[in-house]
DRENKENU-542251 format. One line per 5 residues: for each residue x negated, y, z negated of N, C-alpha, C. Coordinates in steps of 0.05 Angstrom, whole numbers, plus 5000, padded with zeros to 4 digits. Layout:
N
X/Y/Z/X/Y/Z/X/Y/Z; ...
This chain:
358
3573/3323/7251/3583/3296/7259/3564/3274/7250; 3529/3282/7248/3520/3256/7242/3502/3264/7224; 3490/3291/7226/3465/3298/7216/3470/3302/7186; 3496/3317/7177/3500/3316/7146/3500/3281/7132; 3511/3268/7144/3511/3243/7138/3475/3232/7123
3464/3242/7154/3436/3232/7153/3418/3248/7126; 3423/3270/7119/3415/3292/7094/3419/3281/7076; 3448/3283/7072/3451/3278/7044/3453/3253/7023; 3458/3221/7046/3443/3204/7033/3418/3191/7037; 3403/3207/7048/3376/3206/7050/3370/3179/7068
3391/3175/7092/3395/3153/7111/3394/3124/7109; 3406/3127/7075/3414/3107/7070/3438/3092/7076; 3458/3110/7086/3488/3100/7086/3488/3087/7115; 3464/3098/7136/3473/3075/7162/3444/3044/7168; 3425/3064/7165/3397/3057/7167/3381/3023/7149
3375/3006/7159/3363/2993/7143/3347/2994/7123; 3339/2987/7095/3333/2990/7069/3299/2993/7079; 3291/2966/7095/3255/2975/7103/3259/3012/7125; 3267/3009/7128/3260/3040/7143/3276/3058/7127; 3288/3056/7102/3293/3073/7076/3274/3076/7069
3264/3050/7066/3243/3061/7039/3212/3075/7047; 3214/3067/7077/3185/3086/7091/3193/3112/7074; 3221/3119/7093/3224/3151/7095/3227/3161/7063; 3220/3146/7045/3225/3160/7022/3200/3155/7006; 3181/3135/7015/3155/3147/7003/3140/3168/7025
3153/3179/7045/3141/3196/7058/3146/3223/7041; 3179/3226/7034/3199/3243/7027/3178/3246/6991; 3170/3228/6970/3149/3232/6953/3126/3249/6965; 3113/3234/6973/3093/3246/6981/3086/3281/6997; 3104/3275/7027/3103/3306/7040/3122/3325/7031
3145/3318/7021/3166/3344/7019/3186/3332/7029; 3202/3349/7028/3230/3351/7039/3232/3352/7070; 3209/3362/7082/3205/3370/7109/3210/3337/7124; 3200/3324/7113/3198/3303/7128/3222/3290/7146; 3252/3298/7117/3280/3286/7136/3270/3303/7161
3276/3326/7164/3280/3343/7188/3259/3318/7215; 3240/3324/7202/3219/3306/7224/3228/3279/7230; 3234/3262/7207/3260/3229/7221/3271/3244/7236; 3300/3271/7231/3321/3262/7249/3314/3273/7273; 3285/3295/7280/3276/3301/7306/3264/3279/7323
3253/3246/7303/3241/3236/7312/3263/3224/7326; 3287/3214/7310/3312/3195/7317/3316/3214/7340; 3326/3233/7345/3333/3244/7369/3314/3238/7390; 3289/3249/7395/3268/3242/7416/3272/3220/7425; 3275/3198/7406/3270/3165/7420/3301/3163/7427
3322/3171/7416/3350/3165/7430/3352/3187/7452; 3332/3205/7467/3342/3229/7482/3351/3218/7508; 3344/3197/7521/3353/3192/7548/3382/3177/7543; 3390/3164/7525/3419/3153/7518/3432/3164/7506; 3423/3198/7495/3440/3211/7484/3454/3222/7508
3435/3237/7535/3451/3251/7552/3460/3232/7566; 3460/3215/7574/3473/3189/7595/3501/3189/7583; 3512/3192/7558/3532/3183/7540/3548/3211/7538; 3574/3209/7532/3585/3225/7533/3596/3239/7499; 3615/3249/7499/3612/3252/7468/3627/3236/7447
3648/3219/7457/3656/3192/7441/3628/3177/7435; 3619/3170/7462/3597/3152/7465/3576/3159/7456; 3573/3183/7440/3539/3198/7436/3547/3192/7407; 3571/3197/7392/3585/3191/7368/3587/3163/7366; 3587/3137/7372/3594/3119/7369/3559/3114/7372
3543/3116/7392/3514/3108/7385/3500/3120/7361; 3514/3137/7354/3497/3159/7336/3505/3132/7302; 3532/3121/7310/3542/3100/7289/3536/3071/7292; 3533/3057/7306/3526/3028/7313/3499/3026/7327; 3499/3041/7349/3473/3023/7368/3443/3038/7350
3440/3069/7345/3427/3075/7336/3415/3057/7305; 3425/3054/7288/3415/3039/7259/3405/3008/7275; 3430/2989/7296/3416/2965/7299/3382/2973/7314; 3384/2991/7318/3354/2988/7332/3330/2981/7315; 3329/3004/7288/3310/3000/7268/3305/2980/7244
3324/2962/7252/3324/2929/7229/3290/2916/7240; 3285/2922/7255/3253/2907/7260/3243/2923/7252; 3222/2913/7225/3197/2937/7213/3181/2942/7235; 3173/2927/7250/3157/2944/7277/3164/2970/7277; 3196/2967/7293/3204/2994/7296/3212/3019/7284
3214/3009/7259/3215/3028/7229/3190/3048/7228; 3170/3023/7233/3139/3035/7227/3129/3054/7250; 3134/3051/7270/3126/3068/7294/3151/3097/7297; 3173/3095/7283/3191/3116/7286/3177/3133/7263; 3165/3125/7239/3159/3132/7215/3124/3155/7229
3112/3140/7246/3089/3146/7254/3094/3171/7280; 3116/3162/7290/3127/3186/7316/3121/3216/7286; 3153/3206/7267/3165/3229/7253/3127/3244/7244; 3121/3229/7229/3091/3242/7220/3075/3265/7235; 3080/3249/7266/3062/3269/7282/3072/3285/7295
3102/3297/7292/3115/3310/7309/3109/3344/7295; 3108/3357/7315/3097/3391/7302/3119/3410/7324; 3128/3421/7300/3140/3443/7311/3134/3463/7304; 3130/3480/7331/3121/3503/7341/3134/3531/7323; 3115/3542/7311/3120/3564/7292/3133/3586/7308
3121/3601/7333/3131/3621/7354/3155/3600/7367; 3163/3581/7371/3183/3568/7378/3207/3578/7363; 3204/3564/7338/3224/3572/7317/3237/3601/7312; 3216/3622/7315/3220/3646/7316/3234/3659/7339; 3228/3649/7356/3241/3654/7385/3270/3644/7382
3271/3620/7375/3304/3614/7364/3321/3626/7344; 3300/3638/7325/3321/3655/7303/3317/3676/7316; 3309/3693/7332/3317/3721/7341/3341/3721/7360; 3343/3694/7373/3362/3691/7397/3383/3688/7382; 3377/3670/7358/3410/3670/7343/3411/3697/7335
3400/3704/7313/3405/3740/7313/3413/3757/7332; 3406/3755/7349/3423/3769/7379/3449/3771/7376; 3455/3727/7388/3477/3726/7393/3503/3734/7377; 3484/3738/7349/3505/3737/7325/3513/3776/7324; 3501/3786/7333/3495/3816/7336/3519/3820/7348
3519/3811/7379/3537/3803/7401/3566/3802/7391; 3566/3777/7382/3594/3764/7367/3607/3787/7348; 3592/3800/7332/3608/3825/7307/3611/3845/7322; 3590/3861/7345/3597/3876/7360/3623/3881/7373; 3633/3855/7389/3656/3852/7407/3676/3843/7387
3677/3839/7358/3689/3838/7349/3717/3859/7338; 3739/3859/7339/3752/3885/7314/3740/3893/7298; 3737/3918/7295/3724/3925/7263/3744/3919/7236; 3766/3925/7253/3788/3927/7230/3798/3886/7215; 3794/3872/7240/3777/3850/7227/3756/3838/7210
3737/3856/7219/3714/3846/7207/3708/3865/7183; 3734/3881/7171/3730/3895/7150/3747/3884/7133; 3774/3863/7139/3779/3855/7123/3773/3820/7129; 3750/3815/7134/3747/3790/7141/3723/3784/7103; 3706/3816/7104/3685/3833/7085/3707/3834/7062
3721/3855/7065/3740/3855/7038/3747/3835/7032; 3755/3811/7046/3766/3783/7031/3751/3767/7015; 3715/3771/7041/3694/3761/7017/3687/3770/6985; 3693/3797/6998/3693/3809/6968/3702/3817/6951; 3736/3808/6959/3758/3789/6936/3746/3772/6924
3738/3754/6938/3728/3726/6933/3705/3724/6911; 3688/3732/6920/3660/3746/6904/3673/3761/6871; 3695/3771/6881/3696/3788/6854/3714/3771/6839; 3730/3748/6843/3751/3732/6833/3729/3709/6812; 3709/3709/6836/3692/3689/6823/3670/3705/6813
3668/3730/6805/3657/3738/6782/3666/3744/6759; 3689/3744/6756/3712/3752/6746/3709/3730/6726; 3722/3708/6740/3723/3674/6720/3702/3662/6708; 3675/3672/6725/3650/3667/6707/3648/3683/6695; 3658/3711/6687/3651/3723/6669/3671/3713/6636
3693/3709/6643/3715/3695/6634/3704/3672/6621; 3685/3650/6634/3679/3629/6624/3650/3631/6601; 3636/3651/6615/3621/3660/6590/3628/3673/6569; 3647/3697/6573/3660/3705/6538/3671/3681/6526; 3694/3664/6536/3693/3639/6520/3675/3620/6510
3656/3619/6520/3628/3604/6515/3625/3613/6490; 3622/3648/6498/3616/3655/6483/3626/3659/6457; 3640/3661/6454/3666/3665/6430/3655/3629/6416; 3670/3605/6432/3666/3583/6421/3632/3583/6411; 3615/3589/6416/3591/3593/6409/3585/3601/6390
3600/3630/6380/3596/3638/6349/3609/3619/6334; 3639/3612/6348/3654/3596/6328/3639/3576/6314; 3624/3553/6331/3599/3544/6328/3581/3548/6315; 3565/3561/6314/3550/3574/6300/3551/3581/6268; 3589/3594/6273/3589/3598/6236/3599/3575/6228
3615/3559/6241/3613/3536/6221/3588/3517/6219; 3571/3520/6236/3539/3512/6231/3526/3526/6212; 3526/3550/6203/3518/3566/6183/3534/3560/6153; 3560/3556/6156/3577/3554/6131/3561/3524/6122; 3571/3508/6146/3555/3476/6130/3529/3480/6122
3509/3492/6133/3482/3491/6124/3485/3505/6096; 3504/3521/6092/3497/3539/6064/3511/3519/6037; 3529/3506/6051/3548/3477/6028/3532/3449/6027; 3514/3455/6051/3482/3431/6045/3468/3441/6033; 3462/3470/6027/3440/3475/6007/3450/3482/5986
3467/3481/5982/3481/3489/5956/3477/3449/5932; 3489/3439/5964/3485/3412/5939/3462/3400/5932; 3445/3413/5961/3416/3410/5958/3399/3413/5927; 3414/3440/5921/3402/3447/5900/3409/3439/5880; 3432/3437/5879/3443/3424/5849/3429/3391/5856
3433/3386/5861/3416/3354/5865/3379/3360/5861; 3365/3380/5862/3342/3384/5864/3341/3381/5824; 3362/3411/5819/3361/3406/5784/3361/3394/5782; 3379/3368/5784/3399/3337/5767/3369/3323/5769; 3353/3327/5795/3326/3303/5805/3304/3316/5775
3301/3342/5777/3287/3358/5759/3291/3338/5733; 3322/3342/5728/3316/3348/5699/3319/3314/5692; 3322/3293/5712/3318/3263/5713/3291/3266/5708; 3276/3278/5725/3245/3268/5725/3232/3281/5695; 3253/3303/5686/3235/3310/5651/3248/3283/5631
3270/3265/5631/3276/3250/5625/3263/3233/5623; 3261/3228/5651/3246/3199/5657/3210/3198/5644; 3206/3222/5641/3173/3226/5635/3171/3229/5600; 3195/3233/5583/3194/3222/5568/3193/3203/5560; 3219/3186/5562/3226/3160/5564/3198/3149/5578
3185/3153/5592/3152/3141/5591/3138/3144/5572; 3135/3168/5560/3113/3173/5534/3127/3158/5520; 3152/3156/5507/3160/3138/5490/3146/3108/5494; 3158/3098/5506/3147/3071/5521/3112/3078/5521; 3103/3092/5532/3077/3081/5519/3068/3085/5497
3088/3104/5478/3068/3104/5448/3085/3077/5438; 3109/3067/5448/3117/3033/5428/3090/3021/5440; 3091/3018/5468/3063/2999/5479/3041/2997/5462; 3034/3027/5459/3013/3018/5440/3019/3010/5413; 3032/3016/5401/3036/3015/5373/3038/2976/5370
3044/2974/5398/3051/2940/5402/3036/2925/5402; 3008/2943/5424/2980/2930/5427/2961/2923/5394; 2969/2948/5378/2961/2954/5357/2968/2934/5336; 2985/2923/5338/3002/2901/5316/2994/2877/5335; 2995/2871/5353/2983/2849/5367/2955/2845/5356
2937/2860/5365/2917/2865/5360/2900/2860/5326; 2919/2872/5304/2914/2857/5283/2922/2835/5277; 2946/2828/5287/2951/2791/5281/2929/2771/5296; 2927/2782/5317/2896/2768/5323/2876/2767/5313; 2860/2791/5300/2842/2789/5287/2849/2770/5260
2868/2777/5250/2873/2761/5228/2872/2731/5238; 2894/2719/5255/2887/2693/5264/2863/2682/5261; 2837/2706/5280/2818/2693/5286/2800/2687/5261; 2808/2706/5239/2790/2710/5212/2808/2681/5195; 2833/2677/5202/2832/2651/5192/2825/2628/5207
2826/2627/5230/2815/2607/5239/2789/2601/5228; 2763/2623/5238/2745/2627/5227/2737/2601/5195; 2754/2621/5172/2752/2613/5152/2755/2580/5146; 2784/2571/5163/2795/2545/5162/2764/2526/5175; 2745/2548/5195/2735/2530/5206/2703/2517/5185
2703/2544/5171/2682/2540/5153/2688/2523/5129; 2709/2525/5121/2724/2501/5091/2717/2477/5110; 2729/2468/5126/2723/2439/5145/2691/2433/5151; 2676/2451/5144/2653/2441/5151/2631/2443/5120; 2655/2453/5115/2640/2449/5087/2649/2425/5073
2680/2418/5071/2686/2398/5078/2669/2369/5078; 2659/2369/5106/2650/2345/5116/2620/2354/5109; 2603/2369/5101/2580/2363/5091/2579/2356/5063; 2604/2362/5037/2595/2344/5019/2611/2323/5019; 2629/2305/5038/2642/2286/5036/2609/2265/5052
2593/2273/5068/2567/2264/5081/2553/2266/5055; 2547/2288/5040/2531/2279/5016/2539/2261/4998; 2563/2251/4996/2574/2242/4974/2574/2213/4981; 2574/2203/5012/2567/2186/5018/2543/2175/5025; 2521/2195/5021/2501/2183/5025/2485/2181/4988
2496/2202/4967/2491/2192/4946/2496/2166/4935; 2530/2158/4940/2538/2125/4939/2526/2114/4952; 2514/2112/4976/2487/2086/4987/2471/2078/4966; 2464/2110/4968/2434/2112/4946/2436/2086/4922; 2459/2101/4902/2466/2089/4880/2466/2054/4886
2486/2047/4908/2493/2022/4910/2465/2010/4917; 2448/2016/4940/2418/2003/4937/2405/2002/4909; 2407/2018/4889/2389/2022/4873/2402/2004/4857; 2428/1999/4844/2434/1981/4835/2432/1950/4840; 2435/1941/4875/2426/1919/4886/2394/1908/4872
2378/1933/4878/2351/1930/4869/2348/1924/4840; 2357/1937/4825/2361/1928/4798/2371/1908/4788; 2384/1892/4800/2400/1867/4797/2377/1838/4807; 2365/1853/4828/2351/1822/4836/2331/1825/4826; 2314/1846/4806/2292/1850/4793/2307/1829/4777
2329/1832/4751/2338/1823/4729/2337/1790/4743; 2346/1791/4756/2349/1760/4766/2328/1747/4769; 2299/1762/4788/2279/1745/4786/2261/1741/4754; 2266/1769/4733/2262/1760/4717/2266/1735/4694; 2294/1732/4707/2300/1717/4680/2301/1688/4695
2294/1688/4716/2294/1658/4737/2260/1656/4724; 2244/1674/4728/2216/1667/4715/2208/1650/4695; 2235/1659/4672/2234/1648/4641/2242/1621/4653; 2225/1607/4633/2235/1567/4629/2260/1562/4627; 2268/1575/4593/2298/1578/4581/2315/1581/4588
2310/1612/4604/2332/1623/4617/2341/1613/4644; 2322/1597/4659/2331/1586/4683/2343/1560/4672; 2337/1540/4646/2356/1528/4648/2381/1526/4640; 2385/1555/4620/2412/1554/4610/2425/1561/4641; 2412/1578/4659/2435/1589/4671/2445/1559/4704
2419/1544/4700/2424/1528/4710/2448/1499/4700; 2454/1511/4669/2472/1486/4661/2492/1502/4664; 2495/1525/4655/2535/1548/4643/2529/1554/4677; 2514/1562/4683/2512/1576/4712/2511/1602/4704; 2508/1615/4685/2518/1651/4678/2506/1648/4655
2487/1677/4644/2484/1673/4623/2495/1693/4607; 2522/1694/4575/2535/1696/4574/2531/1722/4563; 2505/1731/4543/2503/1749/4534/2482/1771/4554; 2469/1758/4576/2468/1772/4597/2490/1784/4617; 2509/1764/4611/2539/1778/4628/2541/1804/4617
2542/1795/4584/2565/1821/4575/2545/1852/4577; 2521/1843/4579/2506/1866/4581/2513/1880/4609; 2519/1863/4631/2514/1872/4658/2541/1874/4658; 2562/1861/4639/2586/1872/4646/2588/1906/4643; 2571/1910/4619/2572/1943/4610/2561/1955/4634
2541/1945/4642/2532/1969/4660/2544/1961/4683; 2567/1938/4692/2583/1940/4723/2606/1960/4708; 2623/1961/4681/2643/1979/4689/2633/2003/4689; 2613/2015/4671/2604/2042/4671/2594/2048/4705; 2587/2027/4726/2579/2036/4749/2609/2035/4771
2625/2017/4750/2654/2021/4767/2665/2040/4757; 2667/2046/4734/2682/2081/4734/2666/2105/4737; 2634/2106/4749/2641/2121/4766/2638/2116/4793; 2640/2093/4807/2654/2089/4835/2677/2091/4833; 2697/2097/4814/2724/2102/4810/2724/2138/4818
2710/2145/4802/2706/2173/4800/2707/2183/4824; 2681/2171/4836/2668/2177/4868/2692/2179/4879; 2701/2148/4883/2722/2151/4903/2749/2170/4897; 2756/2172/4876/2781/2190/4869/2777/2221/4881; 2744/2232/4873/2738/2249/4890/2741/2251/4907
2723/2231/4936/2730/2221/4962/2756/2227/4962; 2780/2209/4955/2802/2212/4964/2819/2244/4965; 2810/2244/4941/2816/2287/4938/2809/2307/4955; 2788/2299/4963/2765/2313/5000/2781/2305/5017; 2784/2281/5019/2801/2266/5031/2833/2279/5049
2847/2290/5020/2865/2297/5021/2865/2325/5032; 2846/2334/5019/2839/2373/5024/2837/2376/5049; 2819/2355/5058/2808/2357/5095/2833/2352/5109; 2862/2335/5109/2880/2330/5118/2899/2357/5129; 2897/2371/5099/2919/2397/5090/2897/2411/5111
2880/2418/5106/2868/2435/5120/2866/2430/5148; 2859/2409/5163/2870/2410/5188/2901/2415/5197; 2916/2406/5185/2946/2410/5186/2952/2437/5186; 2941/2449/5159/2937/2486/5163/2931/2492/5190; 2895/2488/5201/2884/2491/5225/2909/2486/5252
2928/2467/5255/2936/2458/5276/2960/2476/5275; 2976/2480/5251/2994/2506/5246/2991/2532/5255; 2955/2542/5252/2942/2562/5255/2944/2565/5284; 2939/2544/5296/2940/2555/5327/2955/2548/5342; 2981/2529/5338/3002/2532/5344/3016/2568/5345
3018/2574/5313/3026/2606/5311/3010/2627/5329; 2982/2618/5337/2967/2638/5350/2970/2631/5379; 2980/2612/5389/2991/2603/5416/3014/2612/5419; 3028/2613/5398/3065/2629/5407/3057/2661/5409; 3042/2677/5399/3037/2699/5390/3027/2708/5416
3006/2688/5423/2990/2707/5458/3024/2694/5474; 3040/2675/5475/3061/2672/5482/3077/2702/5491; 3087/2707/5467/3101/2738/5465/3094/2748/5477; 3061/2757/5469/3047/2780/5476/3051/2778/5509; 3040/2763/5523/3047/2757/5546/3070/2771/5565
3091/2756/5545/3122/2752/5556/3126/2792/5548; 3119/2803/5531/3123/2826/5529/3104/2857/5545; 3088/2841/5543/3065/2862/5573/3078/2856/5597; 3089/2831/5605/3109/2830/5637/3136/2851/5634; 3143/2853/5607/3168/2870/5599/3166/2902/5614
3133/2904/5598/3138/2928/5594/3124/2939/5618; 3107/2923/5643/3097/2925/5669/3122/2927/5687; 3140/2912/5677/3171/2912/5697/3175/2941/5689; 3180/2949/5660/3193/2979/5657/3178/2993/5673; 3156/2989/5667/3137/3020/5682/3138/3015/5710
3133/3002/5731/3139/2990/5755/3170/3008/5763; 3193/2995/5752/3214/3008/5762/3217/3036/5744; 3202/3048/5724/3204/3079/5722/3193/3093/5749; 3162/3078/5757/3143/3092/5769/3163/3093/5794; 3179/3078/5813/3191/3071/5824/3209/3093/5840
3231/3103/5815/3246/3113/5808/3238/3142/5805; 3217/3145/5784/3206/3182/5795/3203/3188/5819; 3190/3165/5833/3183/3176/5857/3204/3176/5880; 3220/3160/5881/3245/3168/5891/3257/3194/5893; 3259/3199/5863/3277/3233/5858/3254/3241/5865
3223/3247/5864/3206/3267/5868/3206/3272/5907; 3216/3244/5931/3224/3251/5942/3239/3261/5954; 3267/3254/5946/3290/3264/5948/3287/3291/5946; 3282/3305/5922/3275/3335/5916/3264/3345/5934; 3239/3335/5943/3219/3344/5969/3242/3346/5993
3254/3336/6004/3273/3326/6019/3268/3310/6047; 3254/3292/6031/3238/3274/6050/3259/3257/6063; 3274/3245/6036/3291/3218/6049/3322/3232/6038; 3348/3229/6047/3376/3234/6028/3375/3222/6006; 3383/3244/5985/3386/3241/5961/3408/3225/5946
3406/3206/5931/3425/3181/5923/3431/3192/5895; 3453/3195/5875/3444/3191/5851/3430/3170/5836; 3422/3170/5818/3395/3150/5816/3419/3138/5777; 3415/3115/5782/3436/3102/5757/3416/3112/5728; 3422/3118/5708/3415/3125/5684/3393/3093/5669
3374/3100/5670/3354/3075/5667/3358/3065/5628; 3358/3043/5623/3359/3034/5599/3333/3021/5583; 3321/3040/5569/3282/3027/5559/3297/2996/5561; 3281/2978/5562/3277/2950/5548/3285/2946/5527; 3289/2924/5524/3297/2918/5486/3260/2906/5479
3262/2908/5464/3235/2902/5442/3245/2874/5436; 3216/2852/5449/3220/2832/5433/3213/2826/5412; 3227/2806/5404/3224/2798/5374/3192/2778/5372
């Protein structure tokens, strides 16, 4: 009437939540023993209003008056402290199961036999009905169990089957793919290799372009410092002639009447054109150096324009061929896990080398 109540939801279903939750870090801690000790305690403190009350009334406190009592933690805490210290007597207990044993002795004794043999036989209908259906429910277990089993065995053998054919296909990708690498690195090099001499060449013309230009400008510097030369030495020669003939009586006054003296002109005429053709000369040279030094830097600026597009390429074609190897290296190792059977196996798309730039 109250006590299964009190068992089986662990006196939650009448009892307030603070005197729940005592009895269930007691119920952690001591055992299971402990309900028994609440509901001996709950009885002790209800014993004088249990017998005063009749059995509506012992049922109806056992439902209302009993739970309002323990809503004050006070009283939670001191029922919790009763239950703890309550001890029951070991020869007590024993004394009560022999008396029930007795009585129960008693009761089958004065009983029919012919009752209490088919009261036995019915249990052990019962017993055998319900060994019967559990045995029933295990052959079908059992049966569904193999069924189970071989189609767990058939799939594992149609997973290793594709397993394996996918292990070859990874195989004979990864002898593919490890060609198609050696290939790619013997173009690489063959690439580095042809790079490699257009550079040197560049640099041997650069080189060269750089030595013509400096050769260049050291005899266009000699050639200008021989014309100084010449042009002083002529200046000097001129104002010797001049103070000479300013010396003479005669000669200062013809040149003081004509202003020029005429057959002194034509002399100095000879030696100004013979000194103007070859300042003609000079300079025609000059201008020819002139020209050479132009072409030749123009070459020079051509030269390394072409050697600027060239590391260009070269460049743009080592990112080519770092992308190829990047997604080969990529890609073996994929199928080399897949094969392992690390991760599920994908077919892997048929890889295309790079095109070769121009």
């Amino acid at each position: 009437m109250y006590a299964s109540q009190w068992f089986l939801t662990l006196f939650t279903a009448k009892f307030p939540l603070c005197m729940v939750f005592h009895i269930i870090d007691l119920l952690l801690c001591e055992g299971l023993n402990i309900i028994f000790h609440v509901a001996l305690a709950l009885l002790k403190t209800s014993k004088e209003d249990l017998l005063q009350a009749d059995f509506e009334g012992a049922l109806k406190f056992f439902r209302v008056q009993l739970p309002k009592r323990y809503r004050a933690e006070e009283n939670a805490r001191r029922l919790m402290e009763q239950a703890c210290n309550i001890k029951v007597p070991t020869k007590k207990l024993k004394k009560y199961e022999k008396e029930y044993q007795t009585m129960r002795e008693s009761q089958l004794q004065q009983e029919d036999p012919m009752d209490r043999y088919k009261r036995e036989n019915r249990r052990l209908q019962e017993a055998s009905m319900r060994l019967e259906q559990e045995n029933d429910d295990l052959a079908h277990e059992l049966v569904t169990s193999k069924i189970a089993l071989r189609n767990d065995l058939d799939q594992a053998e149609d997973k290793a089957d594709v397993l394996n054919k996918e292990l070859l296909l990874t195989k004979q990708r990864l002898v593919e793919t490890e060609e198609e690498k050696r290939k790619q690195e013997e173009e690489t090099a063959q690439l580095k290799e042809v790079f490699r001499k257009q550079l040197e060449k560049a640099e041997y013309e650069i080189k060269k372009t750089t030595a013509i230009i400096a050769e260049y400008k050291q005899i266009c510097s000699q050639l200008s410092t021989r014309l100084e030369k010449q042009q002083a030495a002529s200046k000097e020669e001129l104002e010797v002639v001049k103070g000479k003939m300013m010396a003479c009586k005669h000669c200062s006054d013809i040149f003081s009447k004509e202003g020029a003296l005429k057959l002194a002109a034509t002399s100095r005429e000879d030696q100004g054109i013979e000194t103007d053709d070859e300042k003609d000369s000079l300079k025609k040279q000059l201008r020819e150096m002139e020209l050479e030094l132009a072409q030749t830097k123009l070459q020079l600026v051509e030269a390394k324009c072409k050697i600027q597009e060239l590391e260009h390429q070269r460049g743009a074609l080592m990112n080519e061929i770092q992308a190829a190897k990047n997604s080969w290296f990529s890609k073996t190792l994929n199928s080399i896990k897949t094969a392992t059977g690390t991760q599920p196996l994908q077919p892997a798309p048929v890889t295309q080398p790079p095109k070769e730039s121009t």
